[in-house]
C-alpha positions as CSV (number, residue, x, y, z in Angstrom):
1,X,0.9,-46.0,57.5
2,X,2.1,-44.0,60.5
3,X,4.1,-41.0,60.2
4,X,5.8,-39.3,63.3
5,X,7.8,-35.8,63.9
6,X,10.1,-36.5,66.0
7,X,10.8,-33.2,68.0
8,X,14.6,-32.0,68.7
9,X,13.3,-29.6,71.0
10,X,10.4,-30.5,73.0
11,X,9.0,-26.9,72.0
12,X,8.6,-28.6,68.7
13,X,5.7,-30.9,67.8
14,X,4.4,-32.2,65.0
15,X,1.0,-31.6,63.2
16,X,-1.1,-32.4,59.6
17,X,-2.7,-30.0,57.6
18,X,-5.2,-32.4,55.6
19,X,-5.9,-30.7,52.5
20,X,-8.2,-33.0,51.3
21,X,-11.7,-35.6,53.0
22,X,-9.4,-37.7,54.8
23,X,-9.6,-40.3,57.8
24,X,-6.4,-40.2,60.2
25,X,-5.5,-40.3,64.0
26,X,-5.8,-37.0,65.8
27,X,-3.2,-37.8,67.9
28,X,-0.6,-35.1,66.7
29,X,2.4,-37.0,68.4
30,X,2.0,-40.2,66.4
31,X,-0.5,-39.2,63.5
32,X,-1.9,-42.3,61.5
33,X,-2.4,-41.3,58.0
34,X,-5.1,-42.7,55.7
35,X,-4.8,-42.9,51.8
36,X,-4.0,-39.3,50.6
37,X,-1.9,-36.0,50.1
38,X,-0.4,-34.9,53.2
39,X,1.7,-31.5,54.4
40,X,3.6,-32.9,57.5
41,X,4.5,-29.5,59.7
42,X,7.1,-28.6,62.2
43,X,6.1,-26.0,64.2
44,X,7.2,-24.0,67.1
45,X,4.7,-22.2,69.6
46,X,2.2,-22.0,66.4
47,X,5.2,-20.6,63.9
48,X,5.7,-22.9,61.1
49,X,9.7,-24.0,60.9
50,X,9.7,-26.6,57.8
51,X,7.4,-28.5,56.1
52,X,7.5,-31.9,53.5
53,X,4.5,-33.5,51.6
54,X,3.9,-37.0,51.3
55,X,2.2,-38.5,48.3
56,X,0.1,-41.5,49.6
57,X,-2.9,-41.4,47.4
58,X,-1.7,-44.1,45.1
59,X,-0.4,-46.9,47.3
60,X,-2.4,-50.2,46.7
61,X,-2.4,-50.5,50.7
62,X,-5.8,-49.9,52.2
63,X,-7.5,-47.0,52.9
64,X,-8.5,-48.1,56.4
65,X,-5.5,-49.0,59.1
66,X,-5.6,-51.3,62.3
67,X,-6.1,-49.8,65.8
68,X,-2.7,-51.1,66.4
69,X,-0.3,-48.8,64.4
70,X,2.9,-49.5,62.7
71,X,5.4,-46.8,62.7
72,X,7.0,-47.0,58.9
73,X,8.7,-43.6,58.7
74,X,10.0,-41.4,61.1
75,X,11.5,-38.1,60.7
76,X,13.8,-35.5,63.1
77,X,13.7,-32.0,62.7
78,X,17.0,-29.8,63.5
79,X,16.8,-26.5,65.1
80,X,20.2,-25.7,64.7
81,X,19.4,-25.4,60.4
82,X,15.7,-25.2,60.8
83,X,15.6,-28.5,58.6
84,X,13.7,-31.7,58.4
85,X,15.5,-35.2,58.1
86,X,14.6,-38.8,57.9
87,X,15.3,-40.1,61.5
88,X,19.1,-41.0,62.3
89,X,20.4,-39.5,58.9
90,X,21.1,-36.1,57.2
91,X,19.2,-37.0,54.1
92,X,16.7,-34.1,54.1
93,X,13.0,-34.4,53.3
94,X,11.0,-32.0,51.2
95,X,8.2,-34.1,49.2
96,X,8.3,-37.6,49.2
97,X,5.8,-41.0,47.7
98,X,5.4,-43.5,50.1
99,X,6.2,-46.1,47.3
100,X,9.7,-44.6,46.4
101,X,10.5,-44.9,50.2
102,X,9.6,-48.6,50.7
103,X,10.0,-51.6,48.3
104,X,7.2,-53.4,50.0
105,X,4.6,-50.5,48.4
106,X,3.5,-50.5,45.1
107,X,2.2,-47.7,43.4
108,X,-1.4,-47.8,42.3
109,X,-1.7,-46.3,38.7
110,X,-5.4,-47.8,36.6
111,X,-8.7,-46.9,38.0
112,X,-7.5,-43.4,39.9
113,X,-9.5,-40.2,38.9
114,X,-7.1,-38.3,36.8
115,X,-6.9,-34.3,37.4
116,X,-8.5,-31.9,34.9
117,X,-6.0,-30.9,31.9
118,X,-4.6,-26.9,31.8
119,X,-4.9,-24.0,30.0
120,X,-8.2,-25.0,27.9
121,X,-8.9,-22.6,25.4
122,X,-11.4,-22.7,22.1
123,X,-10.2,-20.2,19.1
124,X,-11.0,-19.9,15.5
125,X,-8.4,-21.4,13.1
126,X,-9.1,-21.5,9.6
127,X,-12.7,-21.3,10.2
128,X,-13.2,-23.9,12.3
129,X,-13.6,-23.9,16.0
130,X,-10.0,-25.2,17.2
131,X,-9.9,-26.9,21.2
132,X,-6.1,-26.8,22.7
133,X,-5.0,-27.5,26.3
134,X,-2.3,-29.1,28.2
135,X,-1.6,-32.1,30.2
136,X,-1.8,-31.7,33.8
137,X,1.8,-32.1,35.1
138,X,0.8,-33.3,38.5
139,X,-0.8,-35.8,37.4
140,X,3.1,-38.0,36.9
141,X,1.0,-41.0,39.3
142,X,-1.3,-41.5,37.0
143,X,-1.1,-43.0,33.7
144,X,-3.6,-41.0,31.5
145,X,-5.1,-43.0,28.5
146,X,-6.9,-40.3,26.4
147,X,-9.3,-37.0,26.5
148,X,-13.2,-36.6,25.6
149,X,-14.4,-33.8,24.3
150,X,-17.9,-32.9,24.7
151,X,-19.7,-29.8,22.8
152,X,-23.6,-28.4,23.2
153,X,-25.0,-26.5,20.5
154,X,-27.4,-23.5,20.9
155,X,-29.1,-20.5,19.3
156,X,-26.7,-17.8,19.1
157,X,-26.4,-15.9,22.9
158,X,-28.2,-18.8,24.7
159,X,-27.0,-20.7,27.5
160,X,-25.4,-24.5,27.3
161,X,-28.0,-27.0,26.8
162,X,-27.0,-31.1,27.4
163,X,-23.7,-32.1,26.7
164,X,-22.9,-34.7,23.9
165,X,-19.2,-36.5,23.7
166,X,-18.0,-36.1,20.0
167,X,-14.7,-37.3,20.3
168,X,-12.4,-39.7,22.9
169,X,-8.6,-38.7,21.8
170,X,-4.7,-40.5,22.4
171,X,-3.6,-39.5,25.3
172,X,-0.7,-37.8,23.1
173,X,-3.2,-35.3,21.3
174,X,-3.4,-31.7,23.1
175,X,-5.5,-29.7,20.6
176,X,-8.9,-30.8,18.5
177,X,-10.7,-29.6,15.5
178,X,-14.3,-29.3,15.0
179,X,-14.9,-29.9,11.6
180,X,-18.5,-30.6,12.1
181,X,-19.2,-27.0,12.6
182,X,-17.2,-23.3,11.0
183,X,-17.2,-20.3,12.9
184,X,-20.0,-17.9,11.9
185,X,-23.1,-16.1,13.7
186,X,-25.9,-18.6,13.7
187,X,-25.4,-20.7,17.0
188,X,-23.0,-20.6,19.7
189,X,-21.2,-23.8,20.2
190,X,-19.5,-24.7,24.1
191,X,-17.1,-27.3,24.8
192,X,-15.4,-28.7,27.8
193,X,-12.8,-32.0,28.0
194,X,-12.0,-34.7,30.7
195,X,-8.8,-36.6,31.1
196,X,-9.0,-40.0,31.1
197,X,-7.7,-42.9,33.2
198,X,-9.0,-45.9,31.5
199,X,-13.0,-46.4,32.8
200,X,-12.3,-43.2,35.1
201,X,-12.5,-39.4,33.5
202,X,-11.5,-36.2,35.6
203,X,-13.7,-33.4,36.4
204,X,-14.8,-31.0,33.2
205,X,-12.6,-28.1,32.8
206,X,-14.2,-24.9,32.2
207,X,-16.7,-24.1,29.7
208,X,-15.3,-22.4,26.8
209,X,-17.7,-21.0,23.4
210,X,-17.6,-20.1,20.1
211,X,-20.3,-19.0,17.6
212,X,-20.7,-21.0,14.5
213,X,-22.8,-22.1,11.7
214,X,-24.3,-24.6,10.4
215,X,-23.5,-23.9,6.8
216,X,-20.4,-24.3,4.4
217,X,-18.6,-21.4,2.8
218,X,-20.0,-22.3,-0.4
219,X,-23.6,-22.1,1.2
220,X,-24.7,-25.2,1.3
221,X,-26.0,-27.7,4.5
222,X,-23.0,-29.2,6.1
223,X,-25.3,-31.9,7.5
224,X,-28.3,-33.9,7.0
225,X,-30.0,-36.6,9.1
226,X,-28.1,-39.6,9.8
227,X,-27.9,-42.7,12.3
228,X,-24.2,-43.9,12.4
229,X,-23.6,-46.9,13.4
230,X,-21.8,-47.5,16.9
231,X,-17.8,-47.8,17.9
232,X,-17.3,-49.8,19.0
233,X,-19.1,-52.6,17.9
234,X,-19.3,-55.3,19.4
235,X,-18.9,-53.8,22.7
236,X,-18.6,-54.4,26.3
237,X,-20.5,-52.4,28.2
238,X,-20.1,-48.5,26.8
239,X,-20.6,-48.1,23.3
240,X,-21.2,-44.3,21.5
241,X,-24.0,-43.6,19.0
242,X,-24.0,-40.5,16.7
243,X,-26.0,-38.8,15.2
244,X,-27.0,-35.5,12.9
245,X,-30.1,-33.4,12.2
246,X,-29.7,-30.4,9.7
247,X,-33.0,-28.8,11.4
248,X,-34.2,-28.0,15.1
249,X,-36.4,-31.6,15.7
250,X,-37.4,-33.1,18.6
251,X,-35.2,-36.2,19.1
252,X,-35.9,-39.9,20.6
253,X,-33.2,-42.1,20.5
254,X,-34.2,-45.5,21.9
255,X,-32.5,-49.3,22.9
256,X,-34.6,-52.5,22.0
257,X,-34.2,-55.9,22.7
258,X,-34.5,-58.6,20.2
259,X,-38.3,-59.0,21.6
260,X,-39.0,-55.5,20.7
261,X,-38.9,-54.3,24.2
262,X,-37.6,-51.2,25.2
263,X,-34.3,-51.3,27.5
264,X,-33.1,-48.0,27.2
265,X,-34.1,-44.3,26.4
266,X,-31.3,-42.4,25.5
267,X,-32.1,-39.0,24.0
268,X,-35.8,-37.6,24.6
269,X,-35.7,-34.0,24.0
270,X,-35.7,-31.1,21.4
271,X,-32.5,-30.7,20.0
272,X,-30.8,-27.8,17.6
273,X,-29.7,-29.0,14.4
274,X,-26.2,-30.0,14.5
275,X,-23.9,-33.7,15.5
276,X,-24.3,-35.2,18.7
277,X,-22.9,-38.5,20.2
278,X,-24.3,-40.0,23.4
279,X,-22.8,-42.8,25.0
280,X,-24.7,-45.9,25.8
281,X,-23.9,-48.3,29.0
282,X,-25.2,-51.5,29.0
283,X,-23.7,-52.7,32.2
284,X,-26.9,-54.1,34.0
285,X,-27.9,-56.3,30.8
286,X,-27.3,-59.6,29.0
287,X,-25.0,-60.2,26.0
288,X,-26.8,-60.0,23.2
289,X,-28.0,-58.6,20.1
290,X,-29.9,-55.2,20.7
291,X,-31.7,-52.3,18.0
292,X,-31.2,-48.7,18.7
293,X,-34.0,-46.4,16.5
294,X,-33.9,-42.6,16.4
295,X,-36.9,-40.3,15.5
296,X,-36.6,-36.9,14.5
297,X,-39.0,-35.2,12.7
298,X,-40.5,-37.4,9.8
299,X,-36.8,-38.8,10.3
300,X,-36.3,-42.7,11.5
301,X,-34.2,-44.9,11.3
302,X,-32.9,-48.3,13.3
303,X,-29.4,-50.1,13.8
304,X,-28.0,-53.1,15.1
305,X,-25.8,-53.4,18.4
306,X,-23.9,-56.4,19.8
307,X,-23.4,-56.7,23.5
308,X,-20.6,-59.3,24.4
309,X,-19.4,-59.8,28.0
């Protein structure tokens, strides 16, 4: 796409403030403009006089342009109201997407990196560690198909250790309960979420924490040493594996092919008792039928997987 300013005045030129790791034209008179999010200013001897956006990150056009540029939209800016107008019309321009203002260009909405949800927050509610946040409202281009959460669970006071998802959610859910864990003073739990976009999840938000316990109101262990079995199953390639220890054990949790081969080492590392989920990505093998075993402590156990591509 190029985009041009057409001056009124020919004190007035055009110029981009990229916001973002863009490609584009330096030449301010007729700027080409790569995929992205772009503030198109008027200016006067340095003074900003009006301003518009353009959304272009979503456009199914390629990122790259010829040598040999296009003009698709051109804009005029009047001095005598200080505003800006498409070219040869009096329909002003504040923020526009380039797919509303041409039919030829479709907007781009799977495999984009959605933006991190708002207002993340962890609180006690009826004793149980309680996630809520909000959708991200500029995220209207992109179609978001769910949340993760992901929780790590230390001795009380001490800093996050390896994060495990425990829970992919509609996209419709804003708030999520921990039942695994209640509030108390044993450990400290931590959890941050993602947005999804089908295979693509934003950046974390921030890390929130709570402290908790292992242990019921009625004193007894919530939790004792389990394998589950995978979801889903079969799978193509991710699959999630969860797991529980009610003690602090060193974990192994391992992939094996129907040889007895080893094709994957998941989990290697001394874990606090508590629930964990690790996800397991079996892109770069065959379909198949596969074993996952975990060993913690005296603790093992194995479980079948089936790969299907």
């Amino acid at each position: 796409m190029s985009s041009k300013v057409i001056p009124a005045d020919p004190n007035y030129t055009g110029s981009l403030i990229i916001p973002l790791d863009l490609c584009f034209s330096p030449d301010d008179n007729d700027p080409g403009l790569a995929l992205g999010y772009y503030r198109i200013e008027v200016r006067e001897d340095g003074v900003m006089k009006d301003y518009m956006y353009i959304d272009y990150r979503t456009s199914h056009l390629p990122a790259i342009f010829d040598t040999v540029k296009q003009i698709d939209i051109e804009f005029e800016y009047d001095d005598s109201n200080n505003k800006l107008y498409y070219k040869g019309s009096q329909n002003e321009v504040v923020s526009e997407t380039i797919w509303n203002m041409w039919d030829h260009i479709k907007q781009k909405k799977v495999g984009l990196e959605p933006k991190v949800p708002w207002l993340f927050d962890v609180a006690a509610v009826n004793n149980h560690p309680r996630l809520s946040w909000a959708h991200n409202q500029n995220e209207d281009y992109i179609e978001i198909t769910g949340y993760a959460v992901y929780r790590s669970v230390v001795g009380k006071g001490n800093p996050p250790g390896s994060f495990s998802k425990i829970a992919t959610l509609s996209p419709l859910v804003e708030a999520y309960v921990d039942y695994d864990f209640v509030t108390g003073s044993t450990n400290t739990a931590y959890y941050k979420i993602t947005a999804i976009n089908g295979s693509r999840e934003s950046q974390y938000t921030q890390t929130k924490s709570i402290d908790v316990s292992l242990f019921k109101e009625g004193g007894e262990v919530s939790i004792d040493y389990e394998l589950k079995q995978n979801y889903p199953n079969p799978f193509n390639p991710t699959t999630t594996i969860s797991y529980s220890i009610p003690s602090d054990e060193h974990v192994t949790l391992k992939v094996y092919n129907t040889l007895g081969e080893e094709v994957a080492e998941l989990v290697n590392e001394v874990k606090i008792a508590g629930v964990y989920s690790t996800d397991f990505n079996a892109e770069n093998l065959p379909s198949g039928i596969y074993f996952y075993t975990i060993a913690a402590g005296k603790y093992t156990n194995t479980k079948k997987l089936l790969l299907i591509k």
